[in-house]
SEKOL-259887 format. One record per atom (N, C-alpha, C, O, CB): x, y negated, z negated; residue in one letter. Coordinates in steps of 0.1 Angstrom, whole numbers, padded with zeros to 4 digits, always signed. Glycine has a CB too. Layout:
N
XYZA...
# end
This chain:
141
-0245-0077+0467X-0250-0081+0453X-0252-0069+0444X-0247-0068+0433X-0262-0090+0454X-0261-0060+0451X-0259-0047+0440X-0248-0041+0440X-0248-0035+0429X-0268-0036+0442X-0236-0038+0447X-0226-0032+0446X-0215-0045+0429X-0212-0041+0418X-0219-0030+0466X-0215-0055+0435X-0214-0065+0420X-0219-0062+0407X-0213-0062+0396X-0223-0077+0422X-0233-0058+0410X-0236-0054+0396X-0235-0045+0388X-0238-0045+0376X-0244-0055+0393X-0231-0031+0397X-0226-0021+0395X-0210-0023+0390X-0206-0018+0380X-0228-0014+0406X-0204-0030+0399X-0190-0031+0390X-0190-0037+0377X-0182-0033+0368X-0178-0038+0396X-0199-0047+0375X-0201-0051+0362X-0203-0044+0353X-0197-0045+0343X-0209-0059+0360X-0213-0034+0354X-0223-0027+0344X-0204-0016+0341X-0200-0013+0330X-0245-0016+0354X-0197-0012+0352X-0191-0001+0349X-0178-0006+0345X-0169+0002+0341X-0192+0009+0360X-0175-0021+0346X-0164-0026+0336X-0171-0029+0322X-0162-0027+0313X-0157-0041+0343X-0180-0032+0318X-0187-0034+0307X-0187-0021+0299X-0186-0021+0287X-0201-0039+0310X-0189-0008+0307X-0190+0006+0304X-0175+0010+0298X-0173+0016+0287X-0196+0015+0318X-0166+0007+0305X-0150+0008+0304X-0146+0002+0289X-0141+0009+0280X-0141+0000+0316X-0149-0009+0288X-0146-0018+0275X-0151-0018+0267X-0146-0024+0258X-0146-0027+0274X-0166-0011+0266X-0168-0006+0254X-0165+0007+0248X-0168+0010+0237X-0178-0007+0254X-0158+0014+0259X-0157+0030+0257X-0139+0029+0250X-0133+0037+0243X-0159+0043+0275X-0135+0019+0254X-0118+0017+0254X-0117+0019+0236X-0128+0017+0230X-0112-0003+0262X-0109+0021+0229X-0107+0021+0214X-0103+0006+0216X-0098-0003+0223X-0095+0033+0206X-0110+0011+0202X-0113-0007+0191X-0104-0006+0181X-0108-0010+0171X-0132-0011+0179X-0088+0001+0180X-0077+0001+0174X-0067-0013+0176X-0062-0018+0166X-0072+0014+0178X-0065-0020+0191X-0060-0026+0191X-0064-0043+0190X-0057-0053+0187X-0055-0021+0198X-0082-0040+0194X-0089-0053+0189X-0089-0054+0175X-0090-0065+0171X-0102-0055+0195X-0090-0044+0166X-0088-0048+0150X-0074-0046+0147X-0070-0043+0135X-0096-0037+0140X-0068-0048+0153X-0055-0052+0146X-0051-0063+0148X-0041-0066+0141X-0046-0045+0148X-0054-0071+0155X-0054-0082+0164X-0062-0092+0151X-0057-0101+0145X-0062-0078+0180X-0079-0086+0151X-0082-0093+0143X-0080-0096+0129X-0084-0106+0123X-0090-0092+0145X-0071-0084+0123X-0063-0082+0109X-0050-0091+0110X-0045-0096+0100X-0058-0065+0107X-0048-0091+0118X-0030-0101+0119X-0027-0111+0110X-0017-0114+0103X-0028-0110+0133X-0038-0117+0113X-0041-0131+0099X-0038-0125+0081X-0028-0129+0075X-0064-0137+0100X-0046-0118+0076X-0045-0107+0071X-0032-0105+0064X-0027-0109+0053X-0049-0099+0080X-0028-0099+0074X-0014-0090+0067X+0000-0100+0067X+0010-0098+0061X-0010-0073+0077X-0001-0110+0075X+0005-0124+0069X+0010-0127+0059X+0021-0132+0057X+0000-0132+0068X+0002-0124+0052X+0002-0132+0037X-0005-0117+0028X-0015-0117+0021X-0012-0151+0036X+0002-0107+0030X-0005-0098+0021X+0004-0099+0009X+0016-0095+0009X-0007-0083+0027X-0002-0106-0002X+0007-0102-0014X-0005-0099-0026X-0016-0103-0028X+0017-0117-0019X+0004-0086-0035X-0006-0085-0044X-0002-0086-0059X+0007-0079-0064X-0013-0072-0041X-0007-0096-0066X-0002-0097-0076X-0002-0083-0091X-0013-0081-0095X-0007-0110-0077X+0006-0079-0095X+0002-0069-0105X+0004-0076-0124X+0014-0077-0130X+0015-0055-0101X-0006-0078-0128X+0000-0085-0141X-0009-0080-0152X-0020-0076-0151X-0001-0102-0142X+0001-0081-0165X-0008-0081-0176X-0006-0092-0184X+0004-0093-0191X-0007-0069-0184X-0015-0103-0183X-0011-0117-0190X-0006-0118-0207X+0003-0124-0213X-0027-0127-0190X-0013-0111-0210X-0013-0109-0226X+0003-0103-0226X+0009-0108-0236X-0028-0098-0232X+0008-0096-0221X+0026-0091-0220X+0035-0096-0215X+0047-0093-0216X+0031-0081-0215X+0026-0110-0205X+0037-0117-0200X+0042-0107-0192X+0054-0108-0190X+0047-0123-0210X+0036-0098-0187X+0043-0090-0176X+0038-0089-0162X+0026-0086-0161X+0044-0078-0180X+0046-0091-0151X+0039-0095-0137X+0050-0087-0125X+0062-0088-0127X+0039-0115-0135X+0045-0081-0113X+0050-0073-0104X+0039-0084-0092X+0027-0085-0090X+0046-0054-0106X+0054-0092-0086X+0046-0089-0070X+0052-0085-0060X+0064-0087-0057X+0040-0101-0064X+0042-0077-0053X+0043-0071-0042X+0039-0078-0032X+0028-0083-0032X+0038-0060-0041X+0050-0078-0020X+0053-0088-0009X+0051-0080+0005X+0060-0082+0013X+0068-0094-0012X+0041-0070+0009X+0046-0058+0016X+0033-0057+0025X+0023-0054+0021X+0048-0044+0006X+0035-0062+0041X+0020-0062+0051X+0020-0052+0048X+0029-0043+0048X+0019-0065+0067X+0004-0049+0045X-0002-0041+0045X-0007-0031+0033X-0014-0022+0034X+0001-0038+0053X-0001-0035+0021X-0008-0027+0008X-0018-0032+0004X-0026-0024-0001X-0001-0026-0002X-0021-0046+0002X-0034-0050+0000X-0043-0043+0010X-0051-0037+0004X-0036-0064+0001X-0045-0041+0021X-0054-0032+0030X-0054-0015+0025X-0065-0007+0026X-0047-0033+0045X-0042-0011+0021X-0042+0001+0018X-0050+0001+0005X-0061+0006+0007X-0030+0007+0017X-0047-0004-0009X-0054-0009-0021X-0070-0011-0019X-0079-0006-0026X-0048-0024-0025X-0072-0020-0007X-0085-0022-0007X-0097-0013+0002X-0109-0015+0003X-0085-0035-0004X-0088-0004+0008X-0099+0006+0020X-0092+0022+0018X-0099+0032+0016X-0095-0001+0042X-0077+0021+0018X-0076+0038+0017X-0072+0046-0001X-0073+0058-0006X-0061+0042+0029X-0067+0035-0007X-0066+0042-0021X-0081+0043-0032X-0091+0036-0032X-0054+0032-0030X-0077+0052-0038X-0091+0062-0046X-0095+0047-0052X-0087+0038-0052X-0087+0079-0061X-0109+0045-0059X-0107+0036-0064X-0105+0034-0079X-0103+0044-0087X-0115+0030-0060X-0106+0026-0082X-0106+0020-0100X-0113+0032-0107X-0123+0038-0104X-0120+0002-0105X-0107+0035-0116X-0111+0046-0126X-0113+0059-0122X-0119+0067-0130X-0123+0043-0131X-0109+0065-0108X-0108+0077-0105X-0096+0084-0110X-0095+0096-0108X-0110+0078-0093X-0085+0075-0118X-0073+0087-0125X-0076+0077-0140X-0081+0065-0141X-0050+0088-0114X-0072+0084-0149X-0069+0083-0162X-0060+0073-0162X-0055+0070-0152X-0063+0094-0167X-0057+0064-0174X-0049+0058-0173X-0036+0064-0181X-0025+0060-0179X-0054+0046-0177X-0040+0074-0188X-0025+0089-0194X-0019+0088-0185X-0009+0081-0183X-0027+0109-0196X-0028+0098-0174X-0021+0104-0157X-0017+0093-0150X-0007+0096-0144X-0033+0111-0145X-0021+0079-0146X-0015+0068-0147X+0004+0069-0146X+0014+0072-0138X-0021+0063-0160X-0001+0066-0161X+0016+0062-0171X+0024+0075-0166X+0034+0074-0159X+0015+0064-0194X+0019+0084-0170X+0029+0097-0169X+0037+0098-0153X+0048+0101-0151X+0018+0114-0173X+0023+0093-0138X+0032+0094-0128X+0040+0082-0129X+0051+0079-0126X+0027+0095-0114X+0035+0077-0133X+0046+0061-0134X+0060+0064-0142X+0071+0064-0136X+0037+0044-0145X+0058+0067-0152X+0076+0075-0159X+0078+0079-0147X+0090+0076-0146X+0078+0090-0172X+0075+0083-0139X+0088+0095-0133X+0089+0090-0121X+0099+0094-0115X+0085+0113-0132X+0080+0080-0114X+0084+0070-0100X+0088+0062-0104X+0095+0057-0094X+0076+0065-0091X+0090+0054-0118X+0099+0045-0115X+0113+0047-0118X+0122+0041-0113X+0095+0035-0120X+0113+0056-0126X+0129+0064-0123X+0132+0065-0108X+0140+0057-0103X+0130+0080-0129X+0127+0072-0103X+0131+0076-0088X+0132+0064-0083X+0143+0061-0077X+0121+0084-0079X+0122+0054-0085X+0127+0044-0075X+0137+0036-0077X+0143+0032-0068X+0119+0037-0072X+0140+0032-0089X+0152+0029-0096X+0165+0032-0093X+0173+0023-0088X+0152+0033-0107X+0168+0045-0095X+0179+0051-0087X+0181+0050-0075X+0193+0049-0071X+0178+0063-0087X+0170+0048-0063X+0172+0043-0053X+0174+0031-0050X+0177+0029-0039X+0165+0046-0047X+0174+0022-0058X+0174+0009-0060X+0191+0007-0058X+0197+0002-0048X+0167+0005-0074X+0195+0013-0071X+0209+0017-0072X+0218+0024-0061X+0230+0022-0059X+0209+0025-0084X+0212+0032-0057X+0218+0039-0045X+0219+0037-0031X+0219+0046-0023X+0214+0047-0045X+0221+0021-0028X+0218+0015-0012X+0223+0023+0000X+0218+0024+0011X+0225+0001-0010X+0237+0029-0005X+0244+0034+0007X+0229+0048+0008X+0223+0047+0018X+0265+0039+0004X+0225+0056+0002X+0218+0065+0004X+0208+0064+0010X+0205+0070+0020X+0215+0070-0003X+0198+0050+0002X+0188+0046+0003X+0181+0036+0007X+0181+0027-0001X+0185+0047-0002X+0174+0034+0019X+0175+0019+0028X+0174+0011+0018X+0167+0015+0009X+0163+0014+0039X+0180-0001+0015X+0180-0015+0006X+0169-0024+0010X+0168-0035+0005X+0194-0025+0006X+0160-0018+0022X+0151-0027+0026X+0139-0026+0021X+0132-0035+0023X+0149-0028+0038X+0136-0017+0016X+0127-0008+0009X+0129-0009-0007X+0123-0015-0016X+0130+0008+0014X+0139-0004-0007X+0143-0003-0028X+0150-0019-0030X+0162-0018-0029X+0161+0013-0034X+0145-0032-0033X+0153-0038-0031X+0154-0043-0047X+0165-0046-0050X+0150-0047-0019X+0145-0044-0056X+0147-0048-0070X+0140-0039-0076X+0131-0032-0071X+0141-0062-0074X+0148-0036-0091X+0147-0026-0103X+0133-0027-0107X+0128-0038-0108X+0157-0029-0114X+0126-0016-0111X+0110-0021-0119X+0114-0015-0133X+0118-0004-0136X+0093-0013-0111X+0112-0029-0140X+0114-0026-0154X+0098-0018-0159X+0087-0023-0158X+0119-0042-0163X+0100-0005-0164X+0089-0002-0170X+0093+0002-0184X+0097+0014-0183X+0083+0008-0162X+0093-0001-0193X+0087+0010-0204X+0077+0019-0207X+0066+0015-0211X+0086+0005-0212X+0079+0030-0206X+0067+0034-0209X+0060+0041-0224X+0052+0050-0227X+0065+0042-0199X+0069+0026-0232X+0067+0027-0245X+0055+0013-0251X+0053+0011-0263X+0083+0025-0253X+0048+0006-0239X+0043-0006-0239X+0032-0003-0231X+0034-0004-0219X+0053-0017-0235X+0022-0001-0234X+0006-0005-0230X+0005-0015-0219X-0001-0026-0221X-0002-0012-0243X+0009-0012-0209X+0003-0025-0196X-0009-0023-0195X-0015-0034-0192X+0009-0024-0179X-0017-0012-0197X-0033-0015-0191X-0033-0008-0179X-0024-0005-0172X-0039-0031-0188X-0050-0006-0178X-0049+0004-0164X-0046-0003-0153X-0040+0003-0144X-0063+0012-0159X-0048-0014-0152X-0049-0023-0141X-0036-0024-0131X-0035-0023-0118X-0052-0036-0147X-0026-0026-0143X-0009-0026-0140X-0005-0012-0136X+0002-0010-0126X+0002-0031-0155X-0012+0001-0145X-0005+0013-0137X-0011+0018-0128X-0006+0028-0123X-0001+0024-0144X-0026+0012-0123X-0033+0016-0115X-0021+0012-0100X-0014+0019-0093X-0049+0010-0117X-0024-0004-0100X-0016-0008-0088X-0001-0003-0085X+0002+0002-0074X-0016-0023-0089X+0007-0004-0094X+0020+0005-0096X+0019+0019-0088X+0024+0022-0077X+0022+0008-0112X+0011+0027-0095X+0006+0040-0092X+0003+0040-0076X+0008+0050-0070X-0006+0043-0100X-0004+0032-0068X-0010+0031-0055X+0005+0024-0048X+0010+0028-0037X-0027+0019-0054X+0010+0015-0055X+0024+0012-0042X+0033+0024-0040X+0037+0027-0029X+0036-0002-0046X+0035+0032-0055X+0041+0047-0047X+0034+0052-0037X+0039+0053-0026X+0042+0059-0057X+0022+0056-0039X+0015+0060-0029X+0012+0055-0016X+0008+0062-0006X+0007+0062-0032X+0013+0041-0016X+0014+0034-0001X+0031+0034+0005X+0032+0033+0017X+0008+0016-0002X+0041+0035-0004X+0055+0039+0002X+0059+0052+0005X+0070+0054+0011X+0064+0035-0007X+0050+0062+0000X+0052+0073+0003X+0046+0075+0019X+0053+0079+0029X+0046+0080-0008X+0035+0072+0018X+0027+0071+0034X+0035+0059+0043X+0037+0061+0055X+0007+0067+0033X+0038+0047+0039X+0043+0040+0052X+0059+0047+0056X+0064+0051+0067X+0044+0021+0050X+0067+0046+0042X+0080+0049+0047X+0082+0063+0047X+0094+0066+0048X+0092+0042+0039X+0074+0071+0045X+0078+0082+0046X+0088+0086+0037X+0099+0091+0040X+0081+0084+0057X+0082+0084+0022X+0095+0089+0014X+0081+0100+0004X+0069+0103+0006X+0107+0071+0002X+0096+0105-0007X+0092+0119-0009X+0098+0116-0024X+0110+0113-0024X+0098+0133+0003X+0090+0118-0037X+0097+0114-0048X+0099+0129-0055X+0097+0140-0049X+0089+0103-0058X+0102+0126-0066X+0103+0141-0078X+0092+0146-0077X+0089+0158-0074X+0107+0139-0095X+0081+0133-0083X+0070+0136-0085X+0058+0132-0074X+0058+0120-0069X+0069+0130-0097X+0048+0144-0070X+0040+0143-0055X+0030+0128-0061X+0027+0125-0072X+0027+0163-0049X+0027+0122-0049X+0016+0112-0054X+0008+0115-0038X+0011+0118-0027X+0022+0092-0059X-0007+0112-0047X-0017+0117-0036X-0026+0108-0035X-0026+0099-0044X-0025+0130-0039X-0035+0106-0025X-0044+0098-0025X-0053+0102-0031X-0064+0096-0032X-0048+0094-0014X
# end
């Protein structure tokens, strides 16, 4: 009976020492199902959705938050990623089509609001870190 409770205490000891990486992902699964995040500015009638497991998690735990960049610095990385990504868009044989799959219309002669270049701004930066891509312009967390 004591040799019993010893294996207990030292499987109990094992499972809690084991990483809690694959029990939270497990319990995230539900989650990233249905990760979609909508990007809009109502008043422009203008709307981006992103259909991609796992940027709402990145958006909501690893990107800087709300009002830590300008909304200038914003716009200005946004000119020059959405070029880049554009071109890749255009460029399938170069550039996986699974990734670049529709054009992002931006002007960046039209006031979307921080909100629209905030989220914009963070999906370069969550495509830069999942797919490992690399634009003109560096984007950072």
């Amino acid at each position: 009976m004591k040799n019993l409770l010893y294996i207990l205490l030292l499987g109990l000891f094992i499972y809690s020492c084991s990483s809690t990486r694959d029990r939270d992902m497990r319990a995230g699964e539900g989650v990233v199902e249905n990760d979609t995040v909508r990007i809009a500015n109502d008043s422009l009638e203008y709307e981006i959705i992103i259909i991609d497991p796992g940027f709402s998690y990145f958006l909501n735990s690893m990107a800087r938050p709300e009002g830590y960049y300008s909304q200038d610095y914003l716009e200005n990385k946004n000119r020059f990623l959405v070029t880049d990504y554009n071109i890749r868009v255009h460029n399938p044989q170069r550039y996986d089509p699974n990734i670049y799959e529709m054009e992002i219309n931006y002007d960046p002669n039209i006031d979307y609001g921080y909100d629209v270049n905030y989220k914009l701004y963070n999906y370069f930066v969550y495509l830069t870190r999942k797919h490992d891509q690399r634009f003109s312009v560096p984007t950072r967390l």
